[in-house]
Biopython code that builds the backbone (N, CA, C, O; Angstrom):
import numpy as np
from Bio.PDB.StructureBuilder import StructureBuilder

atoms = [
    (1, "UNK", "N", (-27.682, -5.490, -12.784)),
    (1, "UNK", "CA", (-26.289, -5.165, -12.612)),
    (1, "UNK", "C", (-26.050, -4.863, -11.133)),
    (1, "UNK", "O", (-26.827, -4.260, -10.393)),
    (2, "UNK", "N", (-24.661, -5.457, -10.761)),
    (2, "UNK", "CA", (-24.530, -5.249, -9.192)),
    (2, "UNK", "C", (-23.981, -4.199, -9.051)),
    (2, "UNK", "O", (-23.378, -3.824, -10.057)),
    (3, "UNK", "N", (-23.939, -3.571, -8.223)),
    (3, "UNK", "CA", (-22.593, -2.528, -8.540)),
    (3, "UNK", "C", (-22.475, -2.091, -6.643)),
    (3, "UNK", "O", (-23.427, -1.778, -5.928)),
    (4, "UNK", "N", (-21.116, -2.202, -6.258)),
    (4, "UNK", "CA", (-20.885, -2.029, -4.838)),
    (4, "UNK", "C", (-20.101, -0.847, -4.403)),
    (4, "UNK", "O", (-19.231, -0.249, -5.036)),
    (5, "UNK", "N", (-20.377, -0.707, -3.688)),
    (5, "UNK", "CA", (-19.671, 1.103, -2.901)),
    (5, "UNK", "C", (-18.765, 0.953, -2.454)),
    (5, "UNK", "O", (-18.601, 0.052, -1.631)),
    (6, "UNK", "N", (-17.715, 1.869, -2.859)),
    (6, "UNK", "CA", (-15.986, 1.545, -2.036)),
    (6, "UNK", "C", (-15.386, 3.160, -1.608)),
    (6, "UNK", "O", (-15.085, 4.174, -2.238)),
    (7, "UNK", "N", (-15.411, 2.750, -0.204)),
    (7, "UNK", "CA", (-15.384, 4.412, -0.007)),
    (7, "UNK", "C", (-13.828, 4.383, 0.301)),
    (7, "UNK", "O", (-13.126, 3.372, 0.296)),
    (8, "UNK", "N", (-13.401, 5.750, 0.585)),
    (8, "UNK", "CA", (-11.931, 5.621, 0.451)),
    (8, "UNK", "C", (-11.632, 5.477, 1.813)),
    (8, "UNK", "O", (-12.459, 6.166, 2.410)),
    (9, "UNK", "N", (-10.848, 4.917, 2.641)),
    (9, "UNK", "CA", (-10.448, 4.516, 3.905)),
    (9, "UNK", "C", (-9.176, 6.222, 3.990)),
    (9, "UNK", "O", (-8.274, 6.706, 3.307)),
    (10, "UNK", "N", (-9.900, 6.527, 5.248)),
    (10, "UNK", "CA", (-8.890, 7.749, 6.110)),
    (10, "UNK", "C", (-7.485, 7.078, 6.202)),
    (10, "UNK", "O", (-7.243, 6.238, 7.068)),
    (11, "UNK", "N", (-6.817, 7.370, 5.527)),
    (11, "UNK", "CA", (-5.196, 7.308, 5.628)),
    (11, "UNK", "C", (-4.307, 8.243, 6.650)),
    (11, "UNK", "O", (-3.078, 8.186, 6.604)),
    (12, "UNK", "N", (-4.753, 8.807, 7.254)),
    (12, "UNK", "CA", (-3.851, 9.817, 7.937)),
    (12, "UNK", "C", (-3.062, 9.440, 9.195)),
    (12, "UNK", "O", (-2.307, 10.193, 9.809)),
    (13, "UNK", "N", (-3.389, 7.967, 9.536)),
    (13, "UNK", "CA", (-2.680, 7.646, 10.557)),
    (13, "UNK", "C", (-2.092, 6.551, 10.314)),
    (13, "UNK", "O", (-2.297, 5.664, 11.142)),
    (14, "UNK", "N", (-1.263, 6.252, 9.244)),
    (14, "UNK", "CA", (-1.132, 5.383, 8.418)),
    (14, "UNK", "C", (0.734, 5.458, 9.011)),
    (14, "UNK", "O", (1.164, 6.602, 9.161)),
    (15, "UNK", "N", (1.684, 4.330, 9.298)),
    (15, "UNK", "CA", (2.822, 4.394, 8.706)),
    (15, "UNK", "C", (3.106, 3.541, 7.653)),
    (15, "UNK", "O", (2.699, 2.417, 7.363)),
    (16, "UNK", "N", (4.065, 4.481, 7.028)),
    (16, "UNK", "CA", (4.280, 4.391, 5.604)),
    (16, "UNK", "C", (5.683, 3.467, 6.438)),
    (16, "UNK", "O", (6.173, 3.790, 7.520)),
    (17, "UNK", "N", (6.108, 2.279, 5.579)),
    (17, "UNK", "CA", (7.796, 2.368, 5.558)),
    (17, "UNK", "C", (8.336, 1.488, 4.121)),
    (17, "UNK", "O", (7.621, 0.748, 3.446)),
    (18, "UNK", "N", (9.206, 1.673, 3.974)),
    (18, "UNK", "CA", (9.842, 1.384, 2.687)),
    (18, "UNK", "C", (10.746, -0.059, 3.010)),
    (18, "UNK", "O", (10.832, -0.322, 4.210)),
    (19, "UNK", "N", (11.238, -0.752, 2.323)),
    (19, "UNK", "CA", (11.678, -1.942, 1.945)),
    (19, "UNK", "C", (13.480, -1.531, 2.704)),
    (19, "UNK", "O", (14.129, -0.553, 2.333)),
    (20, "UNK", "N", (13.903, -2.398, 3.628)),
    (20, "UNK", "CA", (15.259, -2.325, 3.902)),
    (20, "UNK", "C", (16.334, -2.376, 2.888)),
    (20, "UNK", "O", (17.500, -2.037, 3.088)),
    (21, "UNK", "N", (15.811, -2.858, 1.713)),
    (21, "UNK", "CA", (16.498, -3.074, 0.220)),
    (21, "UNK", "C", (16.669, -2.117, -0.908)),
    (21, "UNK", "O", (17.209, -2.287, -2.001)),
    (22, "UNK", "N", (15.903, -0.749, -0.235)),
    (22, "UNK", "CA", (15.962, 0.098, -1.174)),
    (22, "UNK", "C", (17.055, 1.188, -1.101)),
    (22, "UNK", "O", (16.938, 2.099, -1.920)),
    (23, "UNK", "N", (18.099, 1.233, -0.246)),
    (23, "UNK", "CA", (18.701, 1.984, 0.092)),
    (23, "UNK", "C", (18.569, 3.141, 0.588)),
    (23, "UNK", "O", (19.602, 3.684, 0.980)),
    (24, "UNK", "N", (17.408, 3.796, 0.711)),
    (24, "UNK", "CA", (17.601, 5.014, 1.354)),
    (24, "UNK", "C", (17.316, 6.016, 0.108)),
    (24, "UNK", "O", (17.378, 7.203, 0.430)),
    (25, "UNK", "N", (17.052, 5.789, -1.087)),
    (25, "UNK", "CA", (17.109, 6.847, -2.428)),
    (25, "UNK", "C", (15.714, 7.603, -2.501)),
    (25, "UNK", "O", (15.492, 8.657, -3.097)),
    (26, "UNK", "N", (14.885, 6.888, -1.817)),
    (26, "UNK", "CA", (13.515, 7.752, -1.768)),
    (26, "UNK", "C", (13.077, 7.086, -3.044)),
    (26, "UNK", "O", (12.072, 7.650, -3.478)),
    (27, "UNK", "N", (13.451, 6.146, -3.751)),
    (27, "UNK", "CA", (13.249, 5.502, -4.712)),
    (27, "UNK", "C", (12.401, 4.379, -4.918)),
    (27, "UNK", "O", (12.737, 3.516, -5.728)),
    (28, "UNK", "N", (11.042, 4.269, -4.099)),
    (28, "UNK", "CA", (10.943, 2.813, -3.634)),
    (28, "UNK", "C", (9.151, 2.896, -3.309)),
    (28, "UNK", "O", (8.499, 3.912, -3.072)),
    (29, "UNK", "N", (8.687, 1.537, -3.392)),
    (29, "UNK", "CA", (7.461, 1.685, -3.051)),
    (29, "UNK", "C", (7.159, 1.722, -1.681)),
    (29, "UNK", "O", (8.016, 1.300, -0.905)),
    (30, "UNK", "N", (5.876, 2.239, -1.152)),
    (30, "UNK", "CA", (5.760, 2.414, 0.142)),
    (30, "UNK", "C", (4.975, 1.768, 0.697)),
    (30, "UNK", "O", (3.965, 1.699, -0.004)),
    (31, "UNK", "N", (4.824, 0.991, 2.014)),
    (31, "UNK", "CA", (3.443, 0.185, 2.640)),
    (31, "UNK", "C", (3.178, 0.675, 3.297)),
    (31, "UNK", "O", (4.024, 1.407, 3.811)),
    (32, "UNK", "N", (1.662, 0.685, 3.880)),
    (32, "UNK", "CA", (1.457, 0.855, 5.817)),
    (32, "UNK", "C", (0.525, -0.430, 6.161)),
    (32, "UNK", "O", (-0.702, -0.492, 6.089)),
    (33, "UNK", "N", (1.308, -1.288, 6.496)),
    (33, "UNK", "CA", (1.081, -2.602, 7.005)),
    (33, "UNK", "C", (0.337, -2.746, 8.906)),
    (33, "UNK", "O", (0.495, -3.692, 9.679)),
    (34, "UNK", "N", (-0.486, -1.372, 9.162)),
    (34, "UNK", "CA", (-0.651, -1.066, 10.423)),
    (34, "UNK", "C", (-2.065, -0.976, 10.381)),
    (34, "UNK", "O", (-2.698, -0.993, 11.437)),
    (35, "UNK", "N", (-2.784, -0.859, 8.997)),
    (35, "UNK", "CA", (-4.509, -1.245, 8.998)),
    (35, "UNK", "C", (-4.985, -2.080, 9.004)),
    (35, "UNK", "O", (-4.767, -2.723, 7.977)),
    (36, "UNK", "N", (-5.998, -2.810, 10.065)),
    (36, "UNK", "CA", (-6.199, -4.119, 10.068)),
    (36, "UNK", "C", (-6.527, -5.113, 8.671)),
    (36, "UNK", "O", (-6.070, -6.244, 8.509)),
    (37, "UNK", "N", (-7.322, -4.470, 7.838)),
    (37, "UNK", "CA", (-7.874, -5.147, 6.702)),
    (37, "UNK", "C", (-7.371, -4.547, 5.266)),
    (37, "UNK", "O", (-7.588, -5.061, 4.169)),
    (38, "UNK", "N", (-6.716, -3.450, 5.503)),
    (38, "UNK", "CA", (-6.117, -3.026, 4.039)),
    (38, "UNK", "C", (-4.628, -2.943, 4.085)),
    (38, "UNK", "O", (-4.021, -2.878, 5.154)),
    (39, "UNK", "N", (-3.938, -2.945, 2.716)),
    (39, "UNK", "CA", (-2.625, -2.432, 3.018)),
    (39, "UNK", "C", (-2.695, -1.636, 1.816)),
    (39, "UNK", "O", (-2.968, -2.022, 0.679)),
    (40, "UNK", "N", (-2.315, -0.066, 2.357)),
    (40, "UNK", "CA", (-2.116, 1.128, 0.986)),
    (40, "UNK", "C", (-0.913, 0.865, 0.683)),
    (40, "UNK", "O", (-0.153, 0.284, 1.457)),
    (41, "UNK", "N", (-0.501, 1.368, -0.800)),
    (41, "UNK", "CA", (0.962, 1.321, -1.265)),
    (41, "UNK", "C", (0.832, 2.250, -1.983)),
    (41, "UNK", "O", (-0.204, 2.584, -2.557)),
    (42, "UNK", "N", (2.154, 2.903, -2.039)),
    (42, "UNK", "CA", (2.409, 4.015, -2.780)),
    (42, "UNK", "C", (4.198, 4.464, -3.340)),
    (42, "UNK", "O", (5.223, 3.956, -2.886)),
    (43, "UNK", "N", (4.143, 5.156, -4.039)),
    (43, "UNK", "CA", (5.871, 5.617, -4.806)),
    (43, "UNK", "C", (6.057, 6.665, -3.654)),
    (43, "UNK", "O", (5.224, 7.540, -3.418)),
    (44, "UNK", "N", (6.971, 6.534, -3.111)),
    (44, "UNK", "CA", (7.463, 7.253, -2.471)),
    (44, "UNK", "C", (8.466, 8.638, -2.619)),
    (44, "UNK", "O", (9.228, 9.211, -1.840)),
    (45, "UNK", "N", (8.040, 8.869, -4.085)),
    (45, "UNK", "CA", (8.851, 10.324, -4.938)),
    (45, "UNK", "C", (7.532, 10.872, -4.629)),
    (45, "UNK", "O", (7.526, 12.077, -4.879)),
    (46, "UNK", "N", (6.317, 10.413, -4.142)),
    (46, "UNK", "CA", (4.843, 11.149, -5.092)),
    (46, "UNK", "C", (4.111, 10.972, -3.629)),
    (46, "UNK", "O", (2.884, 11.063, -3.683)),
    (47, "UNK", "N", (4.625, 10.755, -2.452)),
    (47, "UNK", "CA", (3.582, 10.735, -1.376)),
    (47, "UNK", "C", (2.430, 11.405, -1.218)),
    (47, "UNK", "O", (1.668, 10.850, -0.427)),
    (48, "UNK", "N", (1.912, 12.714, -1.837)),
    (48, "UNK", "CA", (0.742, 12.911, -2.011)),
    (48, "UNK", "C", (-0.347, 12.489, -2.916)),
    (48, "UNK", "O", (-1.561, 12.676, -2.844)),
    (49, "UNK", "N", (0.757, 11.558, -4.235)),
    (49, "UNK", "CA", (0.134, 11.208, -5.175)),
    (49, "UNK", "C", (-1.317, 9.721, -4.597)),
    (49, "UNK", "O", (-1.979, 9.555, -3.573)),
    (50, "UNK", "N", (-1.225, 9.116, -5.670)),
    (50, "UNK", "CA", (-2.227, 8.327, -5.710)),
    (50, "UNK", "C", (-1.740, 6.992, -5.077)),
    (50, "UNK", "O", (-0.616, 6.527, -5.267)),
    (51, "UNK", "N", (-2.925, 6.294, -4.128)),
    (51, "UNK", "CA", (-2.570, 5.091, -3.226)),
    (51, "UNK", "C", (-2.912, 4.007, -3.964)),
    (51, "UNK", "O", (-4.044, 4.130, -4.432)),
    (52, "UNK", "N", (-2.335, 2.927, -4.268)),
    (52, "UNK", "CA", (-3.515, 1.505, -4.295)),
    (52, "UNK", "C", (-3.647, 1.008, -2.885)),
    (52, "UNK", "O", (-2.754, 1.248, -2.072)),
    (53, "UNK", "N", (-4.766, 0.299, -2.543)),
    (53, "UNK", "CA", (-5.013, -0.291, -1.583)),
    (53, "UNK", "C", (-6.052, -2.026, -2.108)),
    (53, "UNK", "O", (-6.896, -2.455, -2.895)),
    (54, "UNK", "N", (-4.956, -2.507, -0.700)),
    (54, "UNK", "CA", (-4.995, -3.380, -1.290)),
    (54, "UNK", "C", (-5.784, -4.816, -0.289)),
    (54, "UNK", "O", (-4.916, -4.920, 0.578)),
    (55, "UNK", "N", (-6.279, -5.323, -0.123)),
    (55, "UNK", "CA", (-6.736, -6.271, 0.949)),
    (55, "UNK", "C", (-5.475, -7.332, 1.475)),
    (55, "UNK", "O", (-4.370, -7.292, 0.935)),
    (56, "UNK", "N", (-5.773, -8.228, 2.535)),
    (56, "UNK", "CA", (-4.641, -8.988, 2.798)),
    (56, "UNK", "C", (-4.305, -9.684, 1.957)),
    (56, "UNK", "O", (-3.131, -9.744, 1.592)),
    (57, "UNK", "N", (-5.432, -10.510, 1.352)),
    (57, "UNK", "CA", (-5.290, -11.888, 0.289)),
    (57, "UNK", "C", (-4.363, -11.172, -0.617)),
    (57, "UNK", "O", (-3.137, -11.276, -0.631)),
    (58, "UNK", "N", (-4.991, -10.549, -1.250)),
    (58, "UNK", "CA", (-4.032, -9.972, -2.809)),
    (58, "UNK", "C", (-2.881, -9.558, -2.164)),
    (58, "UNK", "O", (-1.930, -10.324, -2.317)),
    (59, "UNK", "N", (-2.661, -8.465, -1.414)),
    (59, "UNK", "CA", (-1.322, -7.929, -1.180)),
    (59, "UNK", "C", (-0.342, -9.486, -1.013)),
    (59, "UNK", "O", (0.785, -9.599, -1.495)),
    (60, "UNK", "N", (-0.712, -10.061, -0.609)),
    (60, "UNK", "CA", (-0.215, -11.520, 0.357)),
    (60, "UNK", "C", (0.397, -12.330, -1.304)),
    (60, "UNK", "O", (1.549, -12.606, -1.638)),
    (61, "UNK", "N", (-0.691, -12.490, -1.930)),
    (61, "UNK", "CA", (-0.619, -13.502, -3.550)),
    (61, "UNK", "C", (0.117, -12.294, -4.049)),
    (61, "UNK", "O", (0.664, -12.569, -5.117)),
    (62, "UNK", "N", (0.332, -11.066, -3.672)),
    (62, "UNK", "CA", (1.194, -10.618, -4.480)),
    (62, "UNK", "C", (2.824, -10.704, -4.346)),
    (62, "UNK", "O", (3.642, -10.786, -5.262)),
    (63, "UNK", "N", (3.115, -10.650, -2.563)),
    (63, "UNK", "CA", (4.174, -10.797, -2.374)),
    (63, "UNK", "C", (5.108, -12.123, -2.883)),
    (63, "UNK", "O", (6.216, -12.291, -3.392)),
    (64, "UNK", "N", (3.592, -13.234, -2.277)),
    (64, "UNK", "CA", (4.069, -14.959, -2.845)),
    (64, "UNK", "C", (4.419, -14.921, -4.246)),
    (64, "UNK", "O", (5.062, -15.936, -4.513)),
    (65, "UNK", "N", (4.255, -14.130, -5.309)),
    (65, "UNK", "CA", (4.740, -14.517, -6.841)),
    (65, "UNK", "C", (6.209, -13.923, -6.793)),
    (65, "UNK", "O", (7.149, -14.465, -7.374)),
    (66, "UNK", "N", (6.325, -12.716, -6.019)),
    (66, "UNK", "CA", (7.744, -11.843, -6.345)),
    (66, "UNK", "C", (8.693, -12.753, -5.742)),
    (66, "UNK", "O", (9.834, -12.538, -6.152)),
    (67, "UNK", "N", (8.598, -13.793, -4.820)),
    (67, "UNK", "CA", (9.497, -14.946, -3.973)),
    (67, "UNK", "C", (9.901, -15.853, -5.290)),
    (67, "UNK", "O", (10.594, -16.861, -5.156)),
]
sb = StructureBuilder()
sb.init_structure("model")
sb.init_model(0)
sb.init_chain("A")
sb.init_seg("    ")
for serial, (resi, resn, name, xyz) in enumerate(atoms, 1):
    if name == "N":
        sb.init_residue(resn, " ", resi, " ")
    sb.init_atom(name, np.array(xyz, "f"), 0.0, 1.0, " ", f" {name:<3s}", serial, name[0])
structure = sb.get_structure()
C-alpha cells in the first residue's frame, strides 16, 4: 500500500478575494490565487473555518465545467 504525506501549506500570507459577482454580502466563496502551486478556497461567513486546497489542474478543470 502506497500511502503519501500531505502537509498543510502556511496560509498566512495568503490574499483571499471574492468573485466581483457576489455583491459584497460576505456571501461567497473565497480564493488566494497568489500561491504558486496551490489555490485555497474557502466560505467566506467561516474564514477561520476549513480550507480546500486545491492544485492548478483541478482548480483550472474546475472553473472550465462552471463556463
Amino acid at each position: 500500500m502506497n500511502s503519501a504525506h500531505h502537509s498543510t501549506p502556511n496560509l498566512s500570507g495568503v490574499q483571499w478575494r471574492t468573485s466581483s459577482y457576489s455583491g459584497g454580502n460576505n456571501e461567497c466563496v473565497e480564493v488566494a490565487p497568489n500561491l504558486p502551486h496551490l489555490i485555497p478556497v474557502r466560505d467566506s461567513k467561516r474564514p477561520a473555518g476549513p480550507v480546500l486546497i486545491f492544485d492548478h489542474t483541478a482548480w483550472q478543470a474546475f472553473v472550465n465545467d462552471l463556463a
